[in-house]
mmCIF file of the N, C-alpha and C atoms, coordinates in Angstrom:
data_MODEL
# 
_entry.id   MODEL 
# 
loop_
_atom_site.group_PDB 
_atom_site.id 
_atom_site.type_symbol 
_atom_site.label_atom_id 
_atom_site.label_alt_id 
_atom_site.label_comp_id 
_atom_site.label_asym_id 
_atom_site.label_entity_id 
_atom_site.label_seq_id 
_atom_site.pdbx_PDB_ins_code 
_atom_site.Cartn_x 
_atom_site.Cartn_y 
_atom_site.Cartn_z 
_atom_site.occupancy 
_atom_site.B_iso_or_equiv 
_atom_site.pdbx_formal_charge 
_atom_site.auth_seq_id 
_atom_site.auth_comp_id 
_atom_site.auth_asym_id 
_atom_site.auth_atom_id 
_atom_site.pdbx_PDB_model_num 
ATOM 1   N N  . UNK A 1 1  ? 193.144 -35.977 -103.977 1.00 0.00 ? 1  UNK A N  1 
ATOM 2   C CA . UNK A 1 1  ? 193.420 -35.518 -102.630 1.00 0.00 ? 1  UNK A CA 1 
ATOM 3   C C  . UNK A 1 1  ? 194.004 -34.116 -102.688 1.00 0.00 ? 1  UNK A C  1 
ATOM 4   N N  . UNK A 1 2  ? 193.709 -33.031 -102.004 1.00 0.00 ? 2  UNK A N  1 
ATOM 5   C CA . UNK A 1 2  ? 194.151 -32.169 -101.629 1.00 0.00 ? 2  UNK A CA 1 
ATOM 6   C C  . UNK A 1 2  ? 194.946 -31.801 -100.381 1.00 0.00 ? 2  UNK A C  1 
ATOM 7   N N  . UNK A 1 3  ? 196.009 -31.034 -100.863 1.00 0.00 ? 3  UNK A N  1 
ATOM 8   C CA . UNK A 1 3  ? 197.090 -30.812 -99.879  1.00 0.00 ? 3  UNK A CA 1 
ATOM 9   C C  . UNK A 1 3  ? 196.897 -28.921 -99.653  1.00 0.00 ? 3  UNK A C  1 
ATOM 10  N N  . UNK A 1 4  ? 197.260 -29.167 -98.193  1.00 0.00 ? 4  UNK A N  1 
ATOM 11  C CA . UNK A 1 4  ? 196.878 -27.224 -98.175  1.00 0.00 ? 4  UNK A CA 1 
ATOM 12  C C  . UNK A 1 4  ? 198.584 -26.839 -98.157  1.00 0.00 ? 4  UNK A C  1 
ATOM 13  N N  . UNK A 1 5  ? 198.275 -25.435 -99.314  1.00 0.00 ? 5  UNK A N  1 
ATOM 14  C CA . UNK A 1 5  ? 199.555 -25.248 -99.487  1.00 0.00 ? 5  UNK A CA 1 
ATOM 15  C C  . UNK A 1 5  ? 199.630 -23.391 -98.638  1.00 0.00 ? 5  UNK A C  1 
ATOM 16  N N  . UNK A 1 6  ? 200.796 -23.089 -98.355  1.00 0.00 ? 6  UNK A N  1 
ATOM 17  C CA . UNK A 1 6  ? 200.855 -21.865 -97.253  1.00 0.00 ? 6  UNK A CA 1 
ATOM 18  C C  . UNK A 1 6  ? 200.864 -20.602 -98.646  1.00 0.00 ? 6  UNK A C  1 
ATOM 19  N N  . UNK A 1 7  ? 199.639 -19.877 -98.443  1.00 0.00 ? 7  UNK A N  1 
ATOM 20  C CA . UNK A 1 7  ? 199.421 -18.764 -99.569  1.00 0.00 ? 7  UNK A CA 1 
ATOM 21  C C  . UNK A 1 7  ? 199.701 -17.567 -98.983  1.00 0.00 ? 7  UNK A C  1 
ATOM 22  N N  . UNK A 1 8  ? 200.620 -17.357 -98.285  1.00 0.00 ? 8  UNK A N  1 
ATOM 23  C CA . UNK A 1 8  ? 201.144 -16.419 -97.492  1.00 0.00 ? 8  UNK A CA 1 
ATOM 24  C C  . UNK A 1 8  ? 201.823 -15.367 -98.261  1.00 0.00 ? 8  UNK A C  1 
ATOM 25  N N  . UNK A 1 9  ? 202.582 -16.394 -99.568  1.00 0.00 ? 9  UNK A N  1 
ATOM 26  C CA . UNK A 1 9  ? 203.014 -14.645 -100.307 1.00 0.00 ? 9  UNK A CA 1 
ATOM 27  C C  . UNK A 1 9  ? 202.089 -14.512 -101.622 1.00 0.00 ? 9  UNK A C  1 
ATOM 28  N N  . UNK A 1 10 ? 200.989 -14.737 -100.896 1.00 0.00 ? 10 UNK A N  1 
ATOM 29  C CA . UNK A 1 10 ? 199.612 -13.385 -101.836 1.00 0.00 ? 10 UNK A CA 1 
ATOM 30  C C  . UNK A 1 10 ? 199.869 -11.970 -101.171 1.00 0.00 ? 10 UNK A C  1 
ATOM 31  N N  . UNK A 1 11 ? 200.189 -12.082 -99.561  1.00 0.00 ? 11 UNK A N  1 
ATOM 32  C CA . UNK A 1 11 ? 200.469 -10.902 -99.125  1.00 0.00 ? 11 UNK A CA 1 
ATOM 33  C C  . UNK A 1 11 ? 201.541 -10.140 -99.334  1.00 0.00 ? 11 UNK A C  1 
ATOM 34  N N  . UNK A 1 12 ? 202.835 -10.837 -99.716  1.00 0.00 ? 12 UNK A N  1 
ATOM 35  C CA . UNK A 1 12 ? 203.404 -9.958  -100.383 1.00 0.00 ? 12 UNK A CA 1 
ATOM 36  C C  . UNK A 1 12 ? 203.295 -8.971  -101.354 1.00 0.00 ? 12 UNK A C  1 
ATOM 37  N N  . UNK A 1 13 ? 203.488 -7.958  -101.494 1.00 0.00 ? 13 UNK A N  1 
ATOM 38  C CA . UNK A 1 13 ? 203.428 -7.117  -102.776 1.00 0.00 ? 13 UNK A CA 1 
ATOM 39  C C  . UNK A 1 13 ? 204.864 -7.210  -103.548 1.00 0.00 ? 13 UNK A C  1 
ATOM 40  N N  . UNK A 1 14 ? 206.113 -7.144  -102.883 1.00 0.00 ? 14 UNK A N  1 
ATOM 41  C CA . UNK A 1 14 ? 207.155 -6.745  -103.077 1.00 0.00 ? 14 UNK A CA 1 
ATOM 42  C C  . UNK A 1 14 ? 207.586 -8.930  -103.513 1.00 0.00 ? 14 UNK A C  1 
ATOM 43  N N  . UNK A 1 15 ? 206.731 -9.670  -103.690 1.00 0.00 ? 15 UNK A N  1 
ATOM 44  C CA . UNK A 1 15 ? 208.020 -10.884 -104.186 1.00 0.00 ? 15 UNK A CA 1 
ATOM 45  C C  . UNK A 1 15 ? 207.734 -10.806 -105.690 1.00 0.00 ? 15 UNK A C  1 
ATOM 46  N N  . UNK A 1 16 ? 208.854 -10.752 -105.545 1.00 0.00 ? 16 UNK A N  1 
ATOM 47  C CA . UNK A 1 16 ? 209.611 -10.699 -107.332 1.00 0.00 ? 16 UNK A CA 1 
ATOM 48  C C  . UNK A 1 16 ? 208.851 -11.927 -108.516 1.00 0.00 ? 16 UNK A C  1 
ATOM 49  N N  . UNK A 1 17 ? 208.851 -13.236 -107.256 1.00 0.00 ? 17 UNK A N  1 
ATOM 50  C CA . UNK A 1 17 ? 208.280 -13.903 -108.679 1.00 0.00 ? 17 UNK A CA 1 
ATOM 51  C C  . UNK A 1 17 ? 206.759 -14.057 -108.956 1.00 0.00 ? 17 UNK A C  1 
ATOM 52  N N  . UNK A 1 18 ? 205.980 -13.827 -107.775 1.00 0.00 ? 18 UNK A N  1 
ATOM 53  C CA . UNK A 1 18 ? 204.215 -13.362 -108.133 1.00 0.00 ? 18 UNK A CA 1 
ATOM 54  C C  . UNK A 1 18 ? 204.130 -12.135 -109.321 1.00 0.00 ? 18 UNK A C  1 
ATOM 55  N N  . UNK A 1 19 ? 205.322 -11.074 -108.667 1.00 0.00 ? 19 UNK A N  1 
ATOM 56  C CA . UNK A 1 19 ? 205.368 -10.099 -110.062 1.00 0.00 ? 19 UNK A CA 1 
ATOM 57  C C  . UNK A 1 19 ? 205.462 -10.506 -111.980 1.00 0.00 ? 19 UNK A C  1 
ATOM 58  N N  . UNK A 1 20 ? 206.579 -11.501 -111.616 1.00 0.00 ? 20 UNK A N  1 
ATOM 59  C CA . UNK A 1 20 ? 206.162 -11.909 -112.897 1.00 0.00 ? 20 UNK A CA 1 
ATOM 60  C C  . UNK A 1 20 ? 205.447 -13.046 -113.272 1.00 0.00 ? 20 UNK A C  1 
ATOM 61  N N  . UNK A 1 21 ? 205.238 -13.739 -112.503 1.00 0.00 ? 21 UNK A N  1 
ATOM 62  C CA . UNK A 1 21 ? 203.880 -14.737 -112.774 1.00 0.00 ? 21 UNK A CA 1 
ATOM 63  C C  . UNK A 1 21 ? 202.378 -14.026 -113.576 1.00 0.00 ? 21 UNK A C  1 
ATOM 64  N N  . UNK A 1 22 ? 202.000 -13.018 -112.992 1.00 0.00 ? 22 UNK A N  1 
ATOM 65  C CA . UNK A 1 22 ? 201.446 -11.534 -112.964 1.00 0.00 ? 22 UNK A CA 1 
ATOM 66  C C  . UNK A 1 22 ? 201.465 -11.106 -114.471 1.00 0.00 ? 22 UNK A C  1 
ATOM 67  N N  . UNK A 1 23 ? 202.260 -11.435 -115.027 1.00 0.00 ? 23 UNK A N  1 
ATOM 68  C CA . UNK A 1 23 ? 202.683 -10.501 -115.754 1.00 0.00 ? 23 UNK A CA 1 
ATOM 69  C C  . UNK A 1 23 ? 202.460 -11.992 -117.500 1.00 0.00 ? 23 UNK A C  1 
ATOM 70  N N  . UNK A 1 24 ? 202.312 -12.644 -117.136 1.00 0.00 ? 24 UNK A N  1 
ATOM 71  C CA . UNK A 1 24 ? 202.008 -14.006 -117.939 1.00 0.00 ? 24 UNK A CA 1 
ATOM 72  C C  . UNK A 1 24 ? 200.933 -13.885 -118.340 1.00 0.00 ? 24 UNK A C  1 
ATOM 73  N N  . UNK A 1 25 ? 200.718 -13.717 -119.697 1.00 0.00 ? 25 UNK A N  1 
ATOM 74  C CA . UNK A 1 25 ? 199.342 -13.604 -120.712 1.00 0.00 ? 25 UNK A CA 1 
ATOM 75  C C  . UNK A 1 25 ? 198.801 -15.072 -120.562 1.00 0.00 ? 25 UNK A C  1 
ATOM 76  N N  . UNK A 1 26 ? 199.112 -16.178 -120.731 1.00 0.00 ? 26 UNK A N  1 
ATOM 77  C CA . UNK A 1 26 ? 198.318 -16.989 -120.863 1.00 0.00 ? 26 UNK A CA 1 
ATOM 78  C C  . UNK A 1 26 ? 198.001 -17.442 -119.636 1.00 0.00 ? 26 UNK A C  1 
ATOM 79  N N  . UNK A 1 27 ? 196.427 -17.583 -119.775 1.00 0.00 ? 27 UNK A N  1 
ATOM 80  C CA . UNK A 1 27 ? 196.051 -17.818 -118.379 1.00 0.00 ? 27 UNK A CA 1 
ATOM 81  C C  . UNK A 1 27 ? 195.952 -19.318 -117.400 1.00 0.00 ? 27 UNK A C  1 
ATOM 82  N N  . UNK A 1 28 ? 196.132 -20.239 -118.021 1.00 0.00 ? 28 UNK A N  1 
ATOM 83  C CA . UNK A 1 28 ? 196.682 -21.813 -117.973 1.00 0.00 ? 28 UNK A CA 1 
ATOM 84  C C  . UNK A 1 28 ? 197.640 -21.771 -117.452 1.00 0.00 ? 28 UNK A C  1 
ATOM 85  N N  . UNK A 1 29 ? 198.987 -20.821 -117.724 1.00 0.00 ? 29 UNK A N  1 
ATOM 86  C CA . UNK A 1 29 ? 200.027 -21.359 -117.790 1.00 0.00 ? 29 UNK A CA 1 
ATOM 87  C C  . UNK A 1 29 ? 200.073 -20.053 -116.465 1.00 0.00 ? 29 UNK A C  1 
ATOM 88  N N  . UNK A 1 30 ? 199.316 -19.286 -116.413 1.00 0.00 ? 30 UNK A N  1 
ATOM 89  C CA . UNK A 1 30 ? 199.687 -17.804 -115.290 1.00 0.00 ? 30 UNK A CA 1 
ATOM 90  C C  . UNK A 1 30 ? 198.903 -18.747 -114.032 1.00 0.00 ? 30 UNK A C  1 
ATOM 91  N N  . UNK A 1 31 ? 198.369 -19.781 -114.389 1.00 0.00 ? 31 UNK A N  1 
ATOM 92  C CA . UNK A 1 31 ? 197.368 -20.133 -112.870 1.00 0.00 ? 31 UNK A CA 1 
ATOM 93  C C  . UNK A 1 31 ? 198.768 -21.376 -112.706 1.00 0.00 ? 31 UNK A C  1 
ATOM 94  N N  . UNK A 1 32 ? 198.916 -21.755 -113.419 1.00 0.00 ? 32 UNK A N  1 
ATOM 95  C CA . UNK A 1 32 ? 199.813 -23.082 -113.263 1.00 0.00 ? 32 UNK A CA 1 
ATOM 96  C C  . UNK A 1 32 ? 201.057 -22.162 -112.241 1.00 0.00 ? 32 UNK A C  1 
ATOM 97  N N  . UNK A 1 33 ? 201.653 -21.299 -112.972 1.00 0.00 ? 33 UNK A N  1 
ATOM 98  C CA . UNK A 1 33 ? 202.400 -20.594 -112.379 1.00 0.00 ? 33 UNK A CA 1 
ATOM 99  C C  . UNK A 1 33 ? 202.039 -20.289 -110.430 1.00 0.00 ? 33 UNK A C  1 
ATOM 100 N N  . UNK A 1 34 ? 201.026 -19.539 -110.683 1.00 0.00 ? 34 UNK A N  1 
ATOM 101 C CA . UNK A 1 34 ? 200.623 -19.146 -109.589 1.00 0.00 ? 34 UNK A CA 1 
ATOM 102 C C  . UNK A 1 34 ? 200.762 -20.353 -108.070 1.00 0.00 ? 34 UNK A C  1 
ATOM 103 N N  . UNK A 1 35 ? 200.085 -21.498 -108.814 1.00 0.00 ? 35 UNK A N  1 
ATOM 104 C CA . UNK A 1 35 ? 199.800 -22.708 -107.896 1.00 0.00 ? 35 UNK A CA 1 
ATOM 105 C C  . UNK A 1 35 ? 201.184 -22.631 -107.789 1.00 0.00 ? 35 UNK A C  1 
ATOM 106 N N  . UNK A 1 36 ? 202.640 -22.981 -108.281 1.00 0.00 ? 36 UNK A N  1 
ATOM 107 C CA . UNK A 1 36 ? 203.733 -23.633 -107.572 1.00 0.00 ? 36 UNK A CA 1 
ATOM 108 C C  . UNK A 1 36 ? 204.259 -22.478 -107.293 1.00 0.00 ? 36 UNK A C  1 
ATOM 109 N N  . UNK A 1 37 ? 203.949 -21.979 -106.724 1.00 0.00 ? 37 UNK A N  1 
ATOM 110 C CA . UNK A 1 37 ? 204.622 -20.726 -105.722 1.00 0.00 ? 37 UNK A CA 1 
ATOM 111 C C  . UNK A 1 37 ? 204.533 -21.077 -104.657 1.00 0.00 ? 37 UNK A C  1 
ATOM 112 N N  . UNK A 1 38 ? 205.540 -20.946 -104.221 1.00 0.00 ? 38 UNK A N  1 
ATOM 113 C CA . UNK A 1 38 ? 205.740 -21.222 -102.593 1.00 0.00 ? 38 UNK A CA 1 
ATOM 114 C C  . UNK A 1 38 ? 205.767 -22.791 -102.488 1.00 0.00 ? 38 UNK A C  1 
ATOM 115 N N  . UNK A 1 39 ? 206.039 -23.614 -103.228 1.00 0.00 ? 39 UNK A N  1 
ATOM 116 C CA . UNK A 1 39 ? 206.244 -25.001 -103.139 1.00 0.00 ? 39 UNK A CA 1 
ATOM 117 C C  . UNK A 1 39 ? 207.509 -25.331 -102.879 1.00 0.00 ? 39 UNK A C  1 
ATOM 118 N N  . UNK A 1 40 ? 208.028 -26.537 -102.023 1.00 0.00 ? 40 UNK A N  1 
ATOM 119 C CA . UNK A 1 40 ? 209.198 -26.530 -101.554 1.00 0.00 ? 40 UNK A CA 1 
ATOM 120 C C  . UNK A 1 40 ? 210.201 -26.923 -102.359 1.00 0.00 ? 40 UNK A C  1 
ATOM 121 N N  . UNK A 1 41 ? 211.739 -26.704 -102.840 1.00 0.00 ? 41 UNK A N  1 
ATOM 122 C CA . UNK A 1 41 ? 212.058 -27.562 -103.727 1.00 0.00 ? 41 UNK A CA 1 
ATOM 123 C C  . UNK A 1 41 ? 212.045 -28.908 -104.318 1.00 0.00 ? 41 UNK A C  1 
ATOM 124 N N  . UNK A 1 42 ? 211.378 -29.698 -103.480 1.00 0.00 ? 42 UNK A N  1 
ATOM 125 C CA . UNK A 1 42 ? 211.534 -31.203 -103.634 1.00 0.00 ? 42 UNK A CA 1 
ATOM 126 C C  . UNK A 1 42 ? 209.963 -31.198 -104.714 1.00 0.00 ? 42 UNK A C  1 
ATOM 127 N N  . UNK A 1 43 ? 209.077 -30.552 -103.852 1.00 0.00 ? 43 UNK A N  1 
ATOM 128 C CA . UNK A 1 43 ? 208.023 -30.587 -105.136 1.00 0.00 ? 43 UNK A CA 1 
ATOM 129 C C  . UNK A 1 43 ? 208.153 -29.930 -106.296 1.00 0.00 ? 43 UNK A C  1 
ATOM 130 N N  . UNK A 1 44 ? 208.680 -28.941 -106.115 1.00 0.00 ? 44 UNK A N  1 
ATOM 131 C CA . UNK A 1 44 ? 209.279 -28.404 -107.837 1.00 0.00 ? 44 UNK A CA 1 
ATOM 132 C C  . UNK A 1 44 ? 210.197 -29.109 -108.300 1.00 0.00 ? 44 UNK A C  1 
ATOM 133 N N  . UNK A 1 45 ? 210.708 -29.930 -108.030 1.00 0.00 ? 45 UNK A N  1 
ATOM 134 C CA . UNK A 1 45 ? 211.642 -30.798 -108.830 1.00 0.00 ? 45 UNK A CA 1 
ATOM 135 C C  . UNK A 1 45 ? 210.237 -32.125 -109.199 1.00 0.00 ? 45 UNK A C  1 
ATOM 136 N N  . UNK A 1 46 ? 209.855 -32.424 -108.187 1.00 0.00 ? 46 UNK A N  1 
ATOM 137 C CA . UNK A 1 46 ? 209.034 -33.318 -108.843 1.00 0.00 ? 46 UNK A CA 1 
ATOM 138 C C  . UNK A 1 46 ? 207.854 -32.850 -109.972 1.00 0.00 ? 46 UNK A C  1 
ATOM 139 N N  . UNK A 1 47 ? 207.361 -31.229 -109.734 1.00 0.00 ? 47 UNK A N  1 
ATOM 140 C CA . UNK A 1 47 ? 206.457 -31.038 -110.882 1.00 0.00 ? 47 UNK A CA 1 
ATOM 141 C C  . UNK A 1 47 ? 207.301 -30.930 -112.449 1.00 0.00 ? 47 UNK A C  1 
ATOM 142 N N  . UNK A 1 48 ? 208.525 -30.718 -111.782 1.00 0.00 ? 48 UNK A N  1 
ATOM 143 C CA . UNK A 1 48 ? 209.544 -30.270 -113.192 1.00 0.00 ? 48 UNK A CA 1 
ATOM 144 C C  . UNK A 1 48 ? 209.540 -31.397 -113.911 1.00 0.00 ? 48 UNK A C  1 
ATOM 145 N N  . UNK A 1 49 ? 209.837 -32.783 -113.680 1.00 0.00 ? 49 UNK A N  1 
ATOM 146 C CA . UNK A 1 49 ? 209.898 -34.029 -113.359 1.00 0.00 ? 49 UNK A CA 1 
ATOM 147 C C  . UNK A 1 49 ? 208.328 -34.640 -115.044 1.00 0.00 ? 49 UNK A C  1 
ATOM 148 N N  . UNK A 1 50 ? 207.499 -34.207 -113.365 1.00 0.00 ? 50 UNK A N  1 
ATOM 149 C CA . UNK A 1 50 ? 206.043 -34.820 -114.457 1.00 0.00 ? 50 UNK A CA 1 
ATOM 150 C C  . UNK A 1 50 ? 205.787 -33.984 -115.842 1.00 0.00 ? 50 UNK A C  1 
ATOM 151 N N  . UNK A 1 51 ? 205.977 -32.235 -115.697 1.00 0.00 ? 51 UNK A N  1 
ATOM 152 C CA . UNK A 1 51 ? 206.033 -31.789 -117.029 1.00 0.00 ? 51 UNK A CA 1 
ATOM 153 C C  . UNK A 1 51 ? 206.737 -32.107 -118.320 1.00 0.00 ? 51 UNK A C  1 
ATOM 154 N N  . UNK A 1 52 ? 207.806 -32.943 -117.618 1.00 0.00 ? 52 UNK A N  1 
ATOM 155 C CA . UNK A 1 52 ? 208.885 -33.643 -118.927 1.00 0.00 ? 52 UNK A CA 1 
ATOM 156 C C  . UNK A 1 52 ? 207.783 -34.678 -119.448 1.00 0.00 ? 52 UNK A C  1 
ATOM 157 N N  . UNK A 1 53 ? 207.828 -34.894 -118.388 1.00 0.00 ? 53 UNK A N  1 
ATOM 158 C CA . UNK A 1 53 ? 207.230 -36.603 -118.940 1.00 0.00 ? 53 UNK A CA 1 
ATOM 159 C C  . UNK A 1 53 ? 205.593 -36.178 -119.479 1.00 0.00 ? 53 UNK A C  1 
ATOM 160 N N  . UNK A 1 54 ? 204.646 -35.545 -119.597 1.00 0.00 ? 54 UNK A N  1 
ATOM 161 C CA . UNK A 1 54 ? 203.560 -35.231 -120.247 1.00 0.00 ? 54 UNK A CA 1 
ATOM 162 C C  . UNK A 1 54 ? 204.442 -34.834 -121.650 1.00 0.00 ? 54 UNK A C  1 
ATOM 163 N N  . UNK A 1 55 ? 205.640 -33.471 -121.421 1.00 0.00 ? 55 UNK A N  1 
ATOM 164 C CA . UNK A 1 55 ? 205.782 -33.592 -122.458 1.00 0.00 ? 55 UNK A CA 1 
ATOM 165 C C  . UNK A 1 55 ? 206.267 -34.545 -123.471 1.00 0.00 ? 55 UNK A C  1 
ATOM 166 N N  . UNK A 1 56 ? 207.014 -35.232 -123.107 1.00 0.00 ? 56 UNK A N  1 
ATOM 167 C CA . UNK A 1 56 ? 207.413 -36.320 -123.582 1.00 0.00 ? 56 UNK A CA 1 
ATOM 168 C C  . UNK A 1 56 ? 206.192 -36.842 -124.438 1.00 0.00 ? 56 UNK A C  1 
ATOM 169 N N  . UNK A 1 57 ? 205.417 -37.136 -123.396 1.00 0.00 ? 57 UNK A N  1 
ATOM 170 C CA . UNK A 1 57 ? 203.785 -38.191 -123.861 1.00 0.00 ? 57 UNK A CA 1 
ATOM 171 C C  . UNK A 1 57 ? 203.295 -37.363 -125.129 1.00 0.00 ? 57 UNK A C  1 
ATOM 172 N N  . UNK A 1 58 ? 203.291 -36.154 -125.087 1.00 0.00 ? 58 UNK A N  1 
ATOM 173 C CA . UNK A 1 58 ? 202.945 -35.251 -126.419 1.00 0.00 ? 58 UNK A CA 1 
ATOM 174 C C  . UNK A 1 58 ? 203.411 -35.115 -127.492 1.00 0.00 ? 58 UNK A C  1 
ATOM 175 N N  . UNK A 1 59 ? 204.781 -35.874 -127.405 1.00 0.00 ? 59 UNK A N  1 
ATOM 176 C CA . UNK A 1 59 ? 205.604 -35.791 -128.305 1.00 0.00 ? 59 UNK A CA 1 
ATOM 177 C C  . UNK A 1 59 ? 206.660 -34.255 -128.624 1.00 0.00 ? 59 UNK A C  1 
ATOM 178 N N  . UNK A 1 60 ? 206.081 -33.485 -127.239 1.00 0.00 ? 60 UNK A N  1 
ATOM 179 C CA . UNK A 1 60 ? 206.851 -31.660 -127.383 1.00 0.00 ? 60 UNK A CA 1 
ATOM 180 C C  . UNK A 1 60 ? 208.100 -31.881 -126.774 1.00 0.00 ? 60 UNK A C  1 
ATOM 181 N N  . UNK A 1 61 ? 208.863 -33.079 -126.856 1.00 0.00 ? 61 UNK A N  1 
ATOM 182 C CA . UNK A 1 61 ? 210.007 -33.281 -126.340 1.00 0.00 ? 61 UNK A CA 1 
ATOM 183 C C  . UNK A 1 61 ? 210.607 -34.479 -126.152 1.00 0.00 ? 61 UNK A C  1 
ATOM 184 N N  . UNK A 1 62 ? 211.901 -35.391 -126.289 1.00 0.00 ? 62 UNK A N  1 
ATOM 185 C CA . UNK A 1 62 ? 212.192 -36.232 -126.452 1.00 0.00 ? 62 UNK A CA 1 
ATOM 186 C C  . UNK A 1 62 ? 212.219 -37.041 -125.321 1.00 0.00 ? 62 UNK A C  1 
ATOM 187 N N  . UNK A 1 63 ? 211.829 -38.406 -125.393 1.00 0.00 ? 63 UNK A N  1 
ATOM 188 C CA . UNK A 1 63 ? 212.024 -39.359 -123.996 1.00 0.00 ? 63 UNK A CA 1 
ATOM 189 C C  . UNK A 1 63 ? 213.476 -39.666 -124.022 1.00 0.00 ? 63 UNK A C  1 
ATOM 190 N N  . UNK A 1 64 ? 214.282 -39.370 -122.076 1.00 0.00 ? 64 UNK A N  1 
ATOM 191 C CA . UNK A 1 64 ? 215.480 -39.279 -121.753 1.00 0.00 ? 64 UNK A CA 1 
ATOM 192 C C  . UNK A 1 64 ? 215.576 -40.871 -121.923 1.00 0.00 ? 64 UNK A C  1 
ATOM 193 N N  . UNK A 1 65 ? 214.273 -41.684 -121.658 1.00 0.00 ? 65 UNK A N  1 
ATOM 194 C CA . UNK A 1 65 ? 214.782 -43.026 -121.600 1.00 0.00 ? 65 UNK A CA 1 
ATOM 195 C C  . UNK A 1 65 ? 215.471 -43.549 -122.833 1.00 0.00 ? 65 UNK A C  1 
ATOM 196 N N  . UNK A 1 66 ? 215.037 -43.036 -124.115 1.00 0.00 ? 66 UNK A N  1 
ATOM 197 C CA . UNK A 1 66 ? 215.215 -43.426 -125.762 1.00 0.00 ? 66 UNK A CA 1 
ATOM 198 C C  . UNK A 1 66 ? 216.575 -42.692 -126.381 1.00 0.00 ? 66 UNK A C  1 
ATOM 199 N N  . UNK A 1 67 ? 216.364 -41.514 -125.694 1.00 0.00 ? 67 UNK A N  1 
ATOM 200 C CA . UNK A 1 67 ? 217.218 -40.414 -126.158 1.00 0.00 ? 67 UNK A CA 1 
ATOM 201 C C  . UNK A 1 67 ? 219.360 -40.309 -125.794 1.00 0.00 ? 67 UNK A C  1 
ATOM 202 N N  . UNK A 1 68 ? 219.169 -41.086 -124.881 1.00 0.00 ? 68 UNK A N  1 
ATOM 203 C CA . UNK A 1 68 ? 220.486 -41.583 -124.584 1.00 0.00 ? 68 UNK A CA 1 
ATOM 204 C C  . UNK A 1 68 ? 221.498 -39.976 -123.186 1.00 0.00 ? 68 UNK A C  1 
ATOM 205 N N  . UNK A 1 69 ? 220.089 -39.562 -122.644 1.00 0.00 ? 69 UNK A N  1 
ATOM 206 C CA . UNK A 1 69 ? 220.665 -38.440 -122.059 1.00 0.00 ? 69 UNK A CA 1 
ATOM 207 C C  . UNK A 1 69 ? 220.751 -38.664 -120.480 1.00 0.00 ? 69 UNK A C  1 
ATOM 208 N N  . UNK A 1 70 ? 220.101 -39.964 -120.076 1.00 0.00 ? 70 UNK A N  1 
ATOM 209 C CA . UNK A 1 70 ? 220.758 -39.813 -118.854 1.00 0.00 ? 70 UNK A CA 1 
ATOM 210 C C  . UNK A 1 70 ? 221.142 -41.416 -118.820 1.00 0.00 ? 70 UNK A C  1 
# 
């Protein structure tokens, strides 16, 4: 399912963090970037959220459930 998200600061020139999104060599990680711009905090906490946990699944980081951190 797709959700329409407000791409309103493409028109910016002057926001600081498209500048350095921009500025990100890898291009995976510069589109990934790009997409959570302008997302509200509750979804950046939740993408922050699922990137643990893939990483986790990859083994590029420890599970909080095993790990004794929360």
């Amino acid at each position: 399912m797709r959700t329409a998200v407000k791409l309103d600061y493409l028109a910016r020139t002057d926001d600081h963090d498209l500048l350095v999104a921009d500025q990100i060599k890898s291009r995976p990680v510069r589109r990934l970037v790009h997409l959570a711009l302008g997302l509200s905090t509750e979804s950046m906490d939740l993408l922050t959220a699922l990137t643990d946990r893939l990483r986790t699944a990859e083994g590029a980081l420890d599970d909080p459930a095993t790990s004794g951190e929360f």
